[in-house]
N, C-alpha and C positions, 0 to 999 in steps of 0.2 A: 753482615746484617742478619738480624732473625727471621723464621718466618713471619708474615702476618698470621692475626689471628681473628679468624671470622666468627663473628655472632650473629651469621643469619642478617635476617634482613634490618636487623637493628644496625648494622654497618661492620667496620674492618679495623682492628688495631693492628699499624706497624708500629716494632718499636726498632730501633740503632742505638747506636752509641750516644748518638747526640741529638737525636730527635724520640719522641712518642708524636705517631698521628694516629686520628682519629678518623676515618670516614665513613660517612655517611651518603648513602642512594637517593633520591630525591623520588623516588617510587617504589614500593615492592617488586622487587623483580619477578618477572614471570617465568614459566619453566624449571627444569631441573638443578635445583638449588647447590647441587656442588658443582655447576658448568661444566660438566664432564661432556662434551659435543655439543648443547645442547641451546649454545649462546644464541641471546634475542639480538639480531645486529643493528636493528634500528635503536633498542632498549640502550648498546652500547653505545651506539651513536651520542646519545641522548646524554647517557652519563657522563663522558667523557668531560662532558662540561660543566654538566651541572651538579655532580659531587661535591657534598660539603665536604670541607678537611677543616678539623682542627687540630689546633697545638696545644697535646697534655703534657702539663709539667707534671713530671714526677718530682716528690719530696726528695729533697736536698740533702744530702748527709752533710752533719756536722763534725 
């Protein structure tokens, strides 16, 4: 699988082989935005459930 790829608090692109997802925080995170030690554990709490994901299709080859 690829990395994901972060946009900040605009949300997360994984992509695979056979998935693209999208997700999204349902708040600005607060603190040190590359989470290098610095994680908000209630903040993760929080998310864990309430992250949108969506499913990008990418264009189809023909």
């Amino acid at each position: 699988m690829a990395e994901p790829a972060g946009s900040g608090p605009d949300g997360l692109l994984a992509v695979a082989p056979d998935a693209r997802l999208w997700a999204v925080p349902p708040e600005r995170p607060a603190g040190d935005p590359t989470g290098a030690g610095a994680a908000d554990t209630a903040a993760c709490e929080r998310f864990r459930t309430t992250v949108t994901v969506e499913d990008v299709h990418a264009p189809q080859p023909h």
